[in-house]
Backbone atoms as SQL, in Angstrom:
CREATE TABLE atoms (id INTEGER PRIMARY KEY, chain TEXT, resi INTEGER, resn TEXT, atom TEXT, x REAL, y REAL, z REAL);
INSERT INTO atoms VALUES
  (1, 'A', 1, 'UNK', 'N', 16.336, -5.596, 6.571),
  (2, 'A', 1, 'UNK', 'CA', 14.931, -5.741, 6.244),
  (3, 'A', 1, 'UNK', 'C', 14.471, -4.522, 5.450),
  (4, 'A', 2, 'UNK', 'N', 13.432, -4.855, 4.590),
  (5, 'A', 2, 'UNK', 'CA', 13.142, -3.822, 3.539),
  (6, 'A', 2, 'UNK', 'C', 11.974, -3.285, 4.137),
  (7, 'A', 3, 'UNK', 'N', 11.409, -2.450, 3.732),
  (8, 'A', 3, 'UNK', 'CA', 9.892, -1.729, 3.365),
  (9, 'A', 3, 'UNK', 'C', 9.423, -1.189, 2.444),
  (10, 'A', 4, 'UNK', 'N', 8.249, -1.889, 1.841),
  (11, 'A', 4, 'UNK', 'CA', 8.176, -2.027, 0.569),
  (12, 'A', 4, 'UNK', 'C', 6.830, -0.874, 0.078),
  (13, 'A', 5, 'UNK', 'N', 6.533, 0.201, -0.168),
  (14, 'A', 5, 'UNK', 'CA', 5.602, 1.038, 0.093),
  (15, 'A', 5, 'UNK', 'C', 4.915, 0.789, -1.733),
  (16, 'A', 6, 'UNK', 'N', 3.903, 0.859, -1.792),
  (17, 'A', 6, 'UNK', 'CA', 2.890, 1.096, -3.225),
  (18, 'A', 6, 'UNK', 'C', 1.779, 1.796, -3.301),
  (19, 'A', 7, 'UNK', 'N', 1.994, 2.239, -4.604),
  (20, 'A', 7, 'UNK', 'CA', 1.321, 3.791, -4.718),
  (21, 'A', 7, 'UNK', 'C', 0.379, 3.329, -5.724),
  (22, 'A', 8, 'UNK', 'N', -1.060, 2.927, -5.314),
  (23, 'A', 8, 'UNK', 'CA', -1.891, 2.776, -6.255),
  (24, 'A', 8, 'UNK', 'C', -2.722, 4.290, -6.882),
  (25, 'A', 9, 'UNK', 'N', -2.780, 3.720, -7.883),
  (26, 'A', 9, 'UNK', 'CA', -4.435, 4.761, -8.486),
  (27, 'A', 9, 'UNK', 'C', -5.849, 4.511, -8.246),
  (28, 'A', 10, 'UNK', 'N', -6.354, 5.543, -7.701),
  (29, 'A', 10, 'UNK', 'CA', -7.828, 5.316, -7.747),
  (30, 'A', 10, 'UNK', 'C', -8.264, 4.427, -8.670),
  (31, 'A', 11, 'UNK', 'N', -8.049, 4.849, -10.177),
  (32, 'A', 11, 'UNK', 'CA', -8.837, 3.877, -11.109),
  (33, 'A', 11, 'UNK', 'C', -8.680, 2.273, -10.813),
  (34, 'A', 12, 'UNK', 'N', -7.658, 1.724, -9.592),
  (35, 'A', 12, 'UNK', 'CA', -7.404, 0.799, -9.670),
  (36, 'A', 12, 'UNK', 'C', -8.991, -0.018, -8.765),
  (37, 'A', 13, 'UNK', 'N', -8.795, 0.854, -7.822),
  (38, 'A', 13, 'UNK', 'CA', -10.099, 0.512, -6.639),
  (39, 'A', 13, 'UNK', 'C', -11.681, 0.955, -7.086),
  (40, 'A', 14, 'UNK', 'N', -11.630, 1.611, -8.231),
  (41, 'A', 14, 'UNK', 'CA', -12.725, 2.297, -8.667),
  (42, 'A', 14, 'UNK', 'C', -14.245, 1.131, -9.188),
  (43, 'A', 15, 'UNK', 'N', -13.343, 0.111, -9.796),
  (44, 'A', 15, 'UNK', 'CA', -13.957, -0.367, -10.820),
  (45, 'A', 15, 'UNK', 'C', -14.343, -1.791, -10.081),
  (46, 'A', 16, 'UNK', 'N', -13.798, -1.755, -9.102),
  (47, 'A', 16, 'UNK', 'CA', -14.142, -3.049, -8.114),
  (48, 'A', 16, 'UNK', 'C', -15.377, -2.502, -6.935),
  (49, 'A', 17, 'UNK', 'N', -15.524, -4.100, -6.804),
  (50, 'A', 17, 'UNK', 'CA', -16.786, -4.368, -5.603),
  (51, 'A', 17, 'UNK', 'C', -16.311, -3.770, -4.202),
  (52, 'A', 18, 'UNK', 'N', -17.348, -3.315, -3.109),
  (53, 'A', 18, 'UNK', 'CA', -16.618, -3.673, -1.822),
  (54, 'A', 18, 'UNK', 'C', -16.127, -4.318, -1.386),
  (55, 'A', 19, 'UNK', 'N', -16.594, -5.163, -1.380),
  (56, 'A', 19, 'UNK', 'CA', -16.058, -6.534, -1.325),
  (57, 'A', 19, 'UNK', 'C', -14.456, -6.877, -1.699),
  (58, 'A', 20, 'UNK', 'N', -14.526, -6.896, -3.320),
  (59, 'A', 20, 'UNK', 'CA', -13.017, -7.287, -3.919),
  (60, 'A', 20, 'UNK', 'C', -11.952, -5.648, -3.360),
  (61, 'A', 21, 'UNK', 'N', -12.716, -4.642, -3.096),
  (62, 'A', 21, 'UNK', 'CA', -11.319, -3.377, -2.498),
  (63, 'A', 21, 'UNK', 'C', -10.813, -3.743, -0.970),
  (64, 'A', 22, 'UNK', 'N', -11.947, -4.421, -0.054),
  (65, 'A', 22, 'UNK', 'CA', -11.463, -5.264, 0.511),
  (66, 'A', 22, 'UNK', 'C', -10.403, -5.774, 1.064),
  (67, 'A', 23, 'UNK', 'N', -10.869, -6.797, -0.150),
  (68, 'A', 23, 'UNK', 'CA', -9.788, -8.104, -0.235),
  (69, 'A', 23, 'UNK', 'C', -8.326, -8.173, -1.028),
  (70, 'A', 24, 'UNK', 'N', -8.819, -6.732, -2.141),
  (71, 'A', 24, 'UNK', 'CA', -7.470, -6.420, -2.488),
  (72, 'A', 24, 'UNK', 'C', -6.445, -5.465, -1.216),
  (73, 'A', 25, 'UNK', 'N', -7.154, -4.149, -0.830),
  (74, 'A', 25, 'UNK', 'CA', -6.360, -3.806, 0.147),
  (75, 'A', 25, 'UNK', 'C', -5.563, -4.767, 1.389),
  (76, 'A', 26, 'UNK', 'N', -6.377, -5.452, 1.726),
  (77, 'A', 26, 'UNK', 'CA', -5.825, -6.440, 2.827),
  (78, 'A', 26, 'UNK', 'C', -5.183, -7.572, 2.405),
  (79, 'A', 27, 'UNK', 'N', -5.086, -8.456, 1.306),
  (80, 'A', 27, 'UNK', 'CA', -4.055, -8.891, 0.741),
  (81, 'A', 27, 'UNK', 'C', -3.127, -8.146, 0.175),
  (82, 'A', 28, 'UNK', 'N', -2.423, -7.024, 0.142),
  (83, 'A', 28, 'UNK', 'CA', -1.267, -6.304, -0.180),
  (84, 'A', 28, 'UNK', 'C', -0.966, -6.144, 1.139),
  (85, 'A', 29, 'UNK', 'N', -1.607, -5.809, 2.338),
  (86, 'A', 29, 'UNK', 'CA', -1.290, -5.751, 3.225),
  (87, 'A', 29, 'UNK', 'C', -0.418, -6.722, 3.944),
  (88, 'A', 30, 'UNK', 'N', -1.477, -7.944, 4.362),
  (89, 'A', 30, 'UNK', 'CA', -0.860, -9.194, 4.232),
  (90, 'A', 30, 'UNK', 'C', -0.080, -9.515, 4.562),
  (91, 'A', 31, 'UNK', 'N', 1.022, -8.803, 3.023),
  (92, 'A', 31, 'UNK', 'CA', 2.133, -8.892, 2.031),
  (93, 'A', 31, 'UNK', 'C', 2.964, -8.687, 2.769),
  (94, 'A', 32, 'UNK', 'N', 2.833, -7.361, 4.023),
  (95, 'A', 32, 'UNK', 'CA', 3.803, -6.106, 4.374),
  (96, 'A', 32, 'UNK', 'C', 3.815, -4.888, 3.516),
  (97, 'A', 33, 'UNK', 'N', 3.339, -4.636, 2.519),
  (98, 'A', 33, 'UNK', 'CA', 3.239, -3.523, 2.078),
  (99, 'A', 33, 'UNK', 'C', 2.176, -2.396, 2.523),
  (100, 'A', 34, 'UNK', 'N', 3.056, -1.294, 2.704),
  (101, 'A', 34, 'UNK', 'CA', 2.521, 0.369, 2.833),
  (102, 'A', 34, 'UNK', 'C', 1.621, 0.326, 1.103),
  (103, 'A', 35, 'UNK', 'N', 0.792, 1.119, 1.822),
  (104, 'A', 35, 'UNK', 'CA', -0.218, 1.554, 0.482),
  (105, 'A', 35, 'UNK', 'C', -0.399, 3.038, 0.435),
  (106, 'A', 36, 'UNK', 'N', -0.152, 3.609, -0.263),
  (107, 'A', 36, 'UNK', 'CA', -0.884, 5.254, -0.447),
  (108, 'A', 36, 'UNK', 'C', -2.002, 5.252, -1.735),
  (109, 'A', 37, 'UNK', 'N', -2.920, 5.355, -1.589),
  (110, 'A', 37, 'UNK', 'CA', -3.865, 5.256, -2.606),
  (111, 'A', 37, 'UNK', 'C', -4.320, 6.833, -2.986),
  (112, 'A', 38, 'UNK', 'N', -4.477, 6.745, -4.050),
  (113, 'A', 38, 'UNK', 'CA', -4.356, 8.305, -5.127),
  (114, 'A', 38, 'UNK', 'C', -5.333, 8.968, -4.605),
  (115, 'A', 39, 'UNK', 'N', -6.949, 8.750, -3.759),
  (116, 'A', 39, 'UNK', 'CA', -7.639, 9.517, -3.185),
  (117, 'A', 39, 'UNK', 'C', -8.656, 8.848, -1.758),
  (118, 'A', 40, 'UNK', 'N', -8.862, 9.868, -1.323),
  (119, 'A', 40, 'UNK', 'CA', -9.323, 9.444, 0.103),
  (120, 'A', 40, 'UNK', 'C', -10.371, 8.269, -0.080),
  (121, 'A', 41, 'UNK', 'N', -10.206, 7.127, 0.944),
  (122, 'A', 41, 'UNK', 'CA', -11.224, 6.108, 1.358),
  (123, 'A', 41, 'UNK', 'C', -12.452, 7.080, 2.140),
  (124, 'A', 42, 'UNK', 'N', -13.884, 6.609, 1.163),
  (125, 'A', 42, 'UNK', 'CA', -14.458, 7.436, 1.846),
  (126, 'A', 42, 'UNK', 'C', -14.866, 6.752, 3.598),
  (127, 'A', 43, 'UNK', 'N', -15.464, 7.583, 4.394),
  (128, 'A', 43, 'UNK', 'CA', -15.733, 7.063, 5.948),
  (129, 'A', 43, 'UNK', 'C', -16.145, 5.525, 5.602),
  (130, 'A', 44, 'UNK', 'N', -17.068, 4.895, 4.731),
  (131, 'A', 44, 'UNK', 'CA', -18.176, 4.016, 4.758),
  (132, 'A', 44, 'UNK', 'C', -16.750, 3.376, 4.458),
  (133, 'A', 45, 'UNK', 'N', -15.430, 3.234, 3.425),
  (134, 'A', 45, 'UNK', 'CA', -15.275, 2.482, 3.201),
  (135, 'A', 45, 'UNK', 'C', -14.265, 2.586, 4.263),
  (136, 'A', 46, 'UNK', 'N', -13.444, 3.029, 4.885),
  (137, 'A', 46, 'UNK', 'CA', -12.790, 2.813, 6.078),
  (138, 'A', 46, 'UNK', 'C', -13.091, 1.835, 7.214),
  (139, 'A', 47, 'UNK', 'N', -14.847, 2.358, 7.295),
  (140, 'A', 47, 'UNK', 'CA', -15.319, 1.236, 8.390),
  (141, 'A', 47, 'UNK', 'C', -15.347, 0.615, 7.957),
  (142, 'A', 48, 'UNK', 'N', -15.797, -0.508, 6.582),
  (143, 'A', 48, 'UNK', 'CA', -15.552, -1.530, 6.427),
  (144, 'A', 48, 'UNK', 'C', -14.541, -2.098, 5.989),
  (145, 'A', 49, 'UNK', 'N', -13.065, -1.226, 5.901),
  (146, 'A', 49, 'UNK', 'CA', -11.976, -2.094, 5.836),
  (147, 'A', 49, 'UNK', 'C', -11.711, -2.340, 7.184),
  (148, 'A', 50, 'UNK', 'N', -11.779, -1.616, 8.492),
  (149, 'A', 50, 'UNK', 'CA', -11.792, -2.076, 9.425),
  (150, 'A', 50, 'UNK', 'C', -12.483, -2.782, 10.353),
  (151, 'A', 51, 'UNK', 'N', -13.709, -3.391, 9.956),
  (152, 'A', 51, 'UNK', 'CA', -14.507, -4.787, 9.997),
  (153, 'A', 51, 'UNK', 'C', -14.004, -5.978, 9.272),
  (154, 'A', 52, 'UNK', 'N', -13.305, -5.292, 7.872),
  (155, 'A', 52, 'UNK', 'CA', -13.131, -6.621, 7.189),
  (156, 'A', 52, 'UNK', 'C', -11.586, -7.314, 7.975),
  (157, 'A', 53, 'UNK', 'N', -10.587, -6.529, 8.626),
  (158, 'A', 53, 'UNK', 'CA', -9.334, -6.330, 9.739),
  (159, 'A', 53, 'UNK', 'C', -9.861, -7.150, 10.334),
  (160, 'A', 54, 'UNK', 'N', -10.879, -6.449, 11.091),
  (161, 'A', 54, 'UNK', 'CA', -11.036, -7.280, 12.497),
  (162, 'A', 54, 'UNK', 'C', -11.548, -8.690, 12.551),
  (163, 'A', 55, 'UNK', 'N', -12.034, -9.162, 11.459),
  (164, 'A', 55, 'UNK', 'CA', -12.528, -10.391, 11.417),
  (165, 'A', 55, 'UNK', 'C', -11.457, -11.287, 10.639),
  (166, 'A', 56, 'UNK', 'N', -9.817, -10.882, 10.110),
  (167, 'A', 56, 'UNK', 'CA', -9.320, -11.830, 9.460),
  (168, 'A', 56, 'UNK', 'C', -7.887, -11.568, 10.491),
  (169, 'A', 57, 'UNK', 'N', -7.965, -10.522, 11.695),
  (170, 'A', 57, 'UNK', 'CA', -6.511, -10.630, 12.997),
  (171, 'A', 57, 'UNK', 'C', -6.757, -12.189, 13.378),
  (172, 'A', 58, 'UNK', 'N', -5.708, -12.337, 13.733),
  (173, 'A', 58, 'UNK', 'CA', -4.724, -14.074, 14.188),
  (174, 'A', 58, 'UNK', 'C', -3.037, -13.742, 14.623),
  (175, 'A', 59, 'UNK', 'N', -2.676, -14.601, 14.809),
  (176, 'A', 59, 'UNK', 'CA', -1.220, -14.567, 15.523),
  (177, 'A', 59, 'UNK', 'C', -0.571, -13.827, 14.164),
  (178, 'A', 60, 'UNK', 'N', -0.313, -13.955, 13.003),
  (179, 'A', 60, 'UNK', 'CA', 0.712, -13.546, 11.982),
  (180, 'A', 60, 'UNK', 'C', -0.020, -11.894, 11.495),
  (181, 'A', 61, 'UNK', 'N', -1.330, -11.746, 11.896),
  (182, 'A', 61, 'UNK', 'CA', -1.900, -10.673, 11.592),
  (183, 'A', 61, 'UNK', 'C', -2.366, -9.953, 12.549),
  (184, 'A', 62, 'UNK', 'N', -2.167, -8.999, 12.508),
  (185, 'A', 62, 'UNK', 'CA', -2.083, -8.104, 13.729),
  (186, 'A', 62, 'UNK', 'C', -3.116, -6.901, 13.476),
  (187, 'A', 63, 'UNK', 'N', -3.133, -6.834, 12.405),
  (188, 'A', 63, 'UNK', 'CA', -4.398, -5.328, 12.337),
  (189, 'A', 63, 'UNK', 'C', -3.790, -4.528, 11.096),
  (190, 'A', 64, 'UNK', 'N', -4.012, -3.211, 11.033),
  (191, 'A', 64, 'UNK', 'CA', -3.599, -2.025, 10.142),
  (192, 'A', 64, 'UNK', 'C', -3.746, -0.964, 10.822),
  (193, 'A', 65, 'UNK', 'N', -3.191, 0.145, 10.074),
  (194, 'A', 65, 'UNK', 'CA', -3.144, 1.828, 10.380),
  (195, 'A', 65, 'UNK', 'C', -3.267, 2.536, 9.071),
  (196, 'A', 66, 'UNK', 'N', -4.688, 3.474, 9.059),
  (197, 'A', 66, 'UNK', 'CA', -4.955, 4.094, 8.062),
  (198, 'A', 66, 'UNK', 'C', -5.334, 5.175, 8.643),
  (199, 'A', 67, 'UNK', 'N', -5.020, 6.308, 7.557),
  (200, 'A', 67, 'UNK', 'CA', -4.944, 7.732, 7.524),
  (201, 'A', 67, 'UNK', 'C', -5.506, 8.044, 6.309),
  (202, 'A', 68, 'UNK', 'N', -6.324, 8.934, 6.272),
  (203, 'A', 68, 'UNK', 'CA', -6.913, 9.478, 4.993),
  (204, 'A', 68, 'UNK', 'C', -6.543, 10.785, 5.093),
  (205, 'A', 69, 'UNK', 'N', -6.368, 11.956, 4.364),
  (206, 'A', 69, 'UNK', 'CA', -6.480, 12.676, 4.092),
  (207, 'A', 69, 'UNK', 'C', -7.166, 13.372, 2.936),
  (208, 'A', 70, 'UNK', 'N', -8.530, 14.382, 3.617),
  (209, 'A', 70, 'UNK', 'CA', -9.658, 14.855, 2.669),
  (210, 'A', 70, 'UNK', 'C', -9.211, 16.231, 2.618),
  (211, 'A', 71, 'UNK', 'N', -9.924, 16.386, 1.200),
  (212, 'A', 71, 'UNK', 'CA', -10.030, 18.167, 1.497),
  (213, 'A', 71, 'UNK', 'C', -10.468, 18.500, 2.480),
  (214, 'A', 72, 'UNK', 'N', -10.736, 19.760, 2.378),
  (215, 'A', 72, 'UNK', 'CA', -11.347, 20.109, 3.967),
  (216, 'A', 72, 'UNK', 'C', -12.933, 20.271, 3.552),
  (217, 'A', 73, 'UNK', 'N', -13.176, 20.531, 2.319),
  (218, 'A', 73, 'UNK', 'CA', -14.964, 20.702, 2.066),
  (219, 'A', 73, 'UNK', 'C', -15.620, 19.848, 1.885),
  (220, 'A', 74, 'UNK', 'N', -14.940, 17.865, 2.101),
  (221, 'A', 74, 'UNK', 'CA', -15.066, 17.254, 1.277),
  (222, 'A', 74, 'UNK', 'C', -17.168, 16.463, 1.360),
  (223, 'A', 75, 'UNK', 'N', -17.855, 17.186, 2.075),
  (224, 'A', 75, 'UNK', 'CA', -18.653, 16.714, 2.069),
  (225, 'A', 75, 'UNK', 'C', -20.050, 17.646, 1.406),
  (226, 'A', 76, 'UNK', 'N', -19.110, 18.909, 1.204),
  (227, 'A', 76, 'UNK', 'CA', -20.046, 19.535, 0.567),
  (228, 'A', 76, 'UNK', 'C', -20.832, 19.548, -0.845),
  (229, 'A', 77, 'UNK', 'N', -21.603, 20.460, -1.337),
  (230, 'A', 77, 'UNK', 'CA', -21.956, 20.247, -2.383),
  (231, 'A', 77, 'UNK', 'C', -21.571, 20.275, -3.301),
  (232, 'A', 78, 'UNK', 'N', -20.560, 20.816, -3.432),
  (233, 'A', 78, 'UNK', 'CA', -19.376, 20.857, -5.108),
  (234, 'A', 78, 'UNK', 'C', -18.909, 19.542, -5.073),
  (235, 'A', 79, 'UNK', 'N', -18.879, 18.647, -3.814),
  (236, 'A', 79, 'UNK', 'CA', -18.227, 17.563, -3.904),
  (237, 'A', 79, 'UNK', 'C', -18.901, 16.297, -4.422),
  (238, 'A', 80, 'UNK', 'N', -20.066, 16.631, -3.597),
  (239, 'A', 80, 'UNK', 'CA', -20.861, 15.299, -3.927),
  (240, 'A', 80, 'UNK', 'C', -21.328, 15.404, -5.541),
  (241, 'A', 81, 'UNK', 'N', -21.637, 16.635, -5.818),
  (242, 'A', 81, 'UNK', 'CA', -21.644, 17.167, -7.444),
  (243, 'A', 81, 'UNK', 'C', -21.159, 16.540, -8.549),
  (244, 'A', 82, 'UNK', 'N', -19.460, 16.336, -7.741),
  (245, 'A', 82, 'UNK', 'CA', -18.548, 15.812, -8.367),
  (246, 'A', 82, 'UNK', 'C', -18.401, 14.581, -8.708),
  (247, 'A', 83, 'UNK', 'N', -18.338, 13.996, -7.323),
  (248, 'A', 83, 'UNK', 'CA', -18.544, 12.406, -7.234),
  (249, 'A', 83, 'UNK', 'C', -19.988, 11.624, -8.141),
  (250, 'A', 84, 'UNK', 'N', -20.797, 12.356, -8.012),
  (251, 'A', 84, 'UNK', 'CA', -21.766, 12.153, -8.537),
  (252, 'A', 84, 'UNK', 'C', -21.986, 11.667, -9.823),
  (253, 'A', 85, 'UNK', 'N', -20.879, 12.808, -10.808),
  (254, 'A', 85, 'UNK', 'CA', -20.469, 12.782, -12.203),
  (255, 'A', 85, 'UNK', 'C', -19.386, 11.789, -12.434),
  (256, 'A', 86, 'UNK', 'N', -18.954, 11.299, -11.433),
  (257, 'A', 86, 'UNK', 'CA', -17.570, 10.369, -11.824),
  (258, 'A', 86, 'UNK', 'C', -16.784, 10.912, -11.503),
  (259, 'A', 87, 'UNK', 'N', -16.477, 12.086, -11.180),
  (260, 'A', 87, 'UNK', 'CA', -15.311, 13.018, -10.532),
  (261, 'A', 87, 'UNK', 'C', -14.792, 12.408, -9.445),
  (262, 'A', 88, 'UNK', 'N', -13.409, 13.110, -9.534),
  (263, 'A', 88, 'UNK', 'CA', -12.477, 12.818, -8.247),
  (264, 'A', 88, 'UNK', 'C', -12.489, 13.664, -7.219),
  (265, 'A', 89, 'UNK', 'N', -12.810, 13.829, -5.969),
  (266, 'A', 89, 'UNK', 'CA', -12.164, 14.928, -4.999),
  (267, 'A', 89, 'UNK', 'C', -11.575, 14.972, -4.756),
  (268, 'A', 90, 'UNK', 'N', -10.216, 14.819, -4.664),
  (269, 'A', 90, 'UNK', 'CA', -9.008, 14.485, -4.117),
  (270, 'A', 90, 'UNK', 'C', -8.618, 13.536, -2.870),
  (271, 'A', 91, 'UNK', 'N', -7.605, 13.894, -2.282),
  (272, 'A', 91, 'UNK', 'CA', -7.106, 13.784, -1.338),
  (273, 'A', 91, 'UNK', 'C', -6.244, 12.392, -1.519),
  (274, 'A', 92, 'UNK', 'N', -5.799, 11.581, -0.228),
  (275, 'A', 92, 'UNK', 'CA', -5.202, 10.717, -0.283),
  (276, 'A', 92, 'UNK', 'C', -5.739, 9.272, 0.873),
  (277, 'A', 93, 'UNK', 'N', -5.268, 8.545, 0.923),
  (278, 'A', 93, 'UNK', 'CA', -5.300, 7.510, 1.980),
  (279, 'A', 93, 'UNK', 'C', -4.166, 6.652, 1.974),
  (280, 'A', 94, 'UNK', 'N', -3.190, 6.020, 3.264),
  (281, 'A', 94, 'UNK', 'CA', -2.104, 5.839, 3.504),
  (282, 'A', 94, 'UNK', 'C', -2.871, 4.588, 4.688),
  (283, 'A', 95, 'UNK', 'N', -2.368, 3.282, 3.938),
  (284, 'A', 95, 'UNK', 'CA', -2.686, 1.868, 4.722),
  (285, 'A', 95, 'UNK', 'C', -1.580, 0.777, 5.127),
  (286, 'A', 96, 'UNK', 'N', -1.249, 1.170, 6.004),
  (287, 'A', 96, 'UNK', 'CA', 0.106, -0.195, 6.260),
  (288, 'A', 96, 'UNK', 'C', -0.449, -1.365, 7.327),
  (289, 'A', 97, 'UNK', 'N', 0.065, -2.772, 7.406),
  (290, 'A', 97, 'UNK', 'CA', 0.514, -2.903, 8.753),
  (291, 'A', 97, 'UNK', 'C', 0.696, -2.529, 9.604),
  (292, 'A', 98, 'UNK', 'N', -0.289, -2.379, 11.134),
  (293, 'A', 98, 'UNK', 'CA', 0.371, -2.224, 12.650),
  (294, 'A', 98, 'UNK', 'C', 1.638, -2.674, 12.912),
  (295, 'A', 99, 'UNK', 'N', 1.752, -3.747, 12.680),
  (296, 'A', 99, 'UNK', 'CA', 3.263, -4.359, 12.885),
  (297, 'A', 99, 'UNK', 'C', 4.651, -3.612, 12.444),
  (298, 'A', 100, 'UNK', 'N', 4.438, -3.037, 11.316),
  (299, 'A', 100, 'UNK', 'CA', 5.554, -1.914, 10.685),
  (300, 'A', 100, 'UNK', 'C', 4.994, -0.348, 11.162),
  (301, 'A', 101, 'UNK', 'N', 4.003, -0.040, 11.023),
  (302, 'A', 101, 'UNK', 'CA', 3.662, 1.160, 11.102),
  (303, 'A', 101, 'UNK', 'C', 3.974, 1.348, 12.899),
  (304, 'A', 102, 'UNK', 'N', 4.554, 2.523, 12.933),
  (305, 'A', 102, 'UNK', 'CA', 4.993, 2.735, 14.796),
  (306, 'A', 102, 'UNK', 'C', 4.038, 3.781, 15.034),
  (307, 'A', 103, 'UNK', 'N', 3.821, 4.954, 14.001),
  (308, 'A', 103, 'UNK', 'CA', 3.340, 6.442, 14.496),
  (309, 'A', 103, 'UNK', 'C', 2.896, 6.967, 12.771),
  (310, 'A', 104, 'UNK', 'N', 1.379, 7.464, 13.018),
  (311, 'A', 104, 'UNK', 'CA', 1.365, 7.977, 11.867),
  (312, 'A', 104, 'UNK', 'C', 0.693, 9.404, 12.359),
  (313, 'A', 105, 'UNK', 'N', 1.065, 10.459, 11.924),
  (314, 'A', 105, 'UNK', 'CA', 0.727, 11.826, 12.611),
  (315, 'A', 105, 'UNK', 'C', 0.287, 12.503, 11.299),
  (316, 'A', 106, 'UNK', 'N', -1.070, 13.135, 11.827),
  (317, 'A', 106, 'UNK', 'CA', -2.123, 13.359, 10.526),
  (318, 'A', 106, 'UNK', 'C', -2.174, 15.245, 10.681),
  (319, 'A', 107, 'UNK', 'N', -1.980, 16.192, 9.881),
  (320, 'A', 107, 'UNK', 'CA', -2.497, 17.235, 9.873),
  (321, 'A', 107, 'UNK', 'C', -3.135, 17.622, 8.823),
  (322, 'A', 108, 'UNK', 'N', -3.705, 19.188, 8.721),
  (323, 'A', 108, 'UNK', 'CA', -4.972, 19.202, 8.225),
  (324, 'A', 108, 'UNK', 'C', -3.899, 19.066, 6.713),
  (325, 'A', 109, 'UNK', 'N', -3.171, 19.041, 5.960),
  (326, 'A', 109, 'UNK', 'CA', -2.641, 19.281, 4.393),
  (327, 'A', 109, 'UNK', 'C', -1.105, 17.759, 4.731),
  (328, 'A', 110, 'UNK', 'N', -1.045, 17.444, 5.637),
  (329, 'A', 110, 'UNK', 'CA', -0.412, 16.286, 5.248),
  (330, 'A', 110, 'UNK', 'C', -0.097, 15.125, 6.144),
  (331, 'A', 111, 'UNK', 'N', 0.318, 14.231, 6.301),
  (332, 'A', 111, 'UNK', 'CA', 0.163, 12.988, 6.387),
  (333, 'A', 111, 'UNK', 'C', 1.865, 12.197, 6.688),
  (334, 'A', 112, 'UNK', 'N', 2.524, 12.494, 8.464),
  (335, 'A', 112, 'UNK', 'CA', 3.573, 11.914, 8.568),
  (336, 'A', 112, 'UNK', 'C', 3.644, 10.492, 9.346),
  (337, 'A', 113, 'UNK', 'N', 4.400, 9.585, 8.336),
  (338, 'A', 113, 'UNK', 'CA', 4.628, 8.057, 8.885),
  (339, 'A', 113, 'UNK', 'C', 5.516, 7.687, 9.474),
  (340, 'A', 114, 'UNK', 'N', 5.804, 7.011, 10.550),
  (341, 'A', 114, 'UNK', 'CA', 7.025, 6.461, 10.731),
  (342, 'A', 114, 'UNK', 'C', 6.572, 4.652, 10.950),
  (343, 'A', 115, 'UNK', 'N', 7.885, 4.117, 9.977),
  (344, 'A', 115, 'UNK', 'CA', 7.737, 2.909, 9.986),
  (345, 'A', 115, 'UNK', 'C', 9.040, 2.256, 10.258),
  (346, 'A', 116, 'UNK', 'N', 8.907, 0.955, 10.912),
  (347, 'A', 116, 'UNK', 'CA', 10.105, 0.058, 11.699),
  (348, 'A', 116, 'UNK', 'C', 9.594, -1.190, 11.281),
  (349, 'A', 117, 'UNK', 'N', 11.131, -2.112, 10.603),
  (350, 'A', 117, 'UNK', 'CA', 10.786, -3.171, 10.801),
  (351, 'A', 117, 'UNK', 'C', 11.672, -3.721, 11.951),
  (352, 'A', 118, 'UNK', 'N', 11.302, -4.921, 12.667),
  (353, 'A', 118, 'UNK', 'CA', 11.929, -5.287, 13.814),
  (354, 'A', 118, 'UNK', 'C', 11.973, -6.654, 13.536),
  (355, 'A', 119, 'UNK', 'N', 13.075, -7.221, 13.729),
  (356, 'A', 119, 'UNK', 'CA', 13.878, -8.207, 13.828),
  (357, 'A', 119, 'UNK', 'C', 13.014, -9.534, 14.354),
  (358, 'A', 120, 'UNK', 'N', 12.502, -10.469, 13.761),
  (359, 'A', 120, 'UNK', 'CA', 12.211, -11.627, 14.558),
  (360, 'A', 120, 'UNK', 'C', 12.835, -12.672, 14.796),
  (361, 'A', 121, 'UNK', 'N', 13.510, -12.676, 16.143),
  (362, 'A', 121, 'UNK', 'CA', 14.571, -13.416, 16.831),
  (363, 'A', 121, 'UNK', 'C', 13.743, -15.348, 17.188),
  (364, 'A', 122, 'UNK', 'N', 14.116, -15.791, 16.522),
  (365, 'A', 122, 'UNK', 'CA', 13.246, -17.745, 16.937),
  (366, 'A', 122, 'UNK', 'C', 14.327, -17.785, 17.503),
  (367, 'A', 123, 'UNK', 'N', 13.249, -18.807, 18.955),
  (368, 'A', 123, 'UNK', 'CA', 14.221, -19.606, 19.985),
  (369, 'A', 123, 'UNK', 'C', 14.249, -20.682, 18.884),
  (370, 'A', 124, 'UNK', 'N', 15.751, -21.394, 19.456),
  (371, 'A', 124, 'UNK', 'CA', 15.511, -22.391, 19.114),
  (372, 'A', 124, 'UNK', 'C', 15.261, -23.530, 20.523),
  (373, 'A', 125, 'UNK', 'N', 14.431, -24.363, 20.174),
  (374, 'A', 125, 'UNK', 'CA', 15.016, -25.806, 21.144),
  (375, 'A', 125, 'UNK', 'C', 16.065, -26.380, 20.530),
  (376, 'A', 126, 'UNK', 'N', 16.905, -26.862, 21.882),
  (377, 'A', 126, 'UNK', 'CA', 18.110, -27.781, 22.172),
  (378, 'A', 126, 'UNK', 'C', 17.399, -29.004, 22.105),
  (379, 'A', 127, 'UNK', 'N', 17.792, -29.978, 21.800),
  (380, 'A', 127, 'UNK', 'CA', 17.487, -31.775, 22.038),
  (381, 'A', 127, 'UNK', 'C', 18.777, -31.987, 22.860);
């Protein structure tokens, strides 16, 4: 079994709705694919990828595990300055599957994953 990880760019999520970042993040998900996206999900949009989770879990979907990693100033005024202008602040965000994702361990400059895929064994019935 594979694991298939993708490394988007901000500009990709930039130019879309809440809505459609969404529906794009969670259909790649879906998929089975790990996501690292080029800069941090801000808080607002975290909670609502994890509203938009919780309302589409079922038996084949199980949830997600996300990790952001911000600067450490990221709410200050050089930042919002930034953002303001169209600027980037950095950082990162890292979105997989619960189902693959086992352990993701966050410190303040980086961001360790461990991921498993596990075997799905079907009974069969006998006639």
């Amino acid at each position: 079994m594979r694991i298939e990880i993708e490394f988007i760019s901000s500009n990709v999520l930039e130019s879309k709705t809440d809505k459609e970042k969404m529906d794009f993040i969670l259909n790649k998900i879906k998929d089975g694919k790990i996501l690292v996206v080029e800069e941090s999900l801000s808080s607002l949009d975290e909670s609502k990828l994890i509203e938009a989770t919780m309302n589409q879990i079922d038996e084949k979907f199980h949830g997600i595990e996300v990790s952001t990693l911000r600067e450490s100033n990221v709410d200050g005024i050089r930042e919002k300055v930034i953002r303001f202008l169209g600027g980037k602040t950095g950082g990162l965000t890292v979105i997989g599957p619960s189902k693959l994702i086992k352990k993701i361990k966050k410190e303040p400059q980086r961001i360790s994953l461990l991921a498993e895929v596990r075997e799905i064994r079907r009974v069969r019935k006998w006639k």
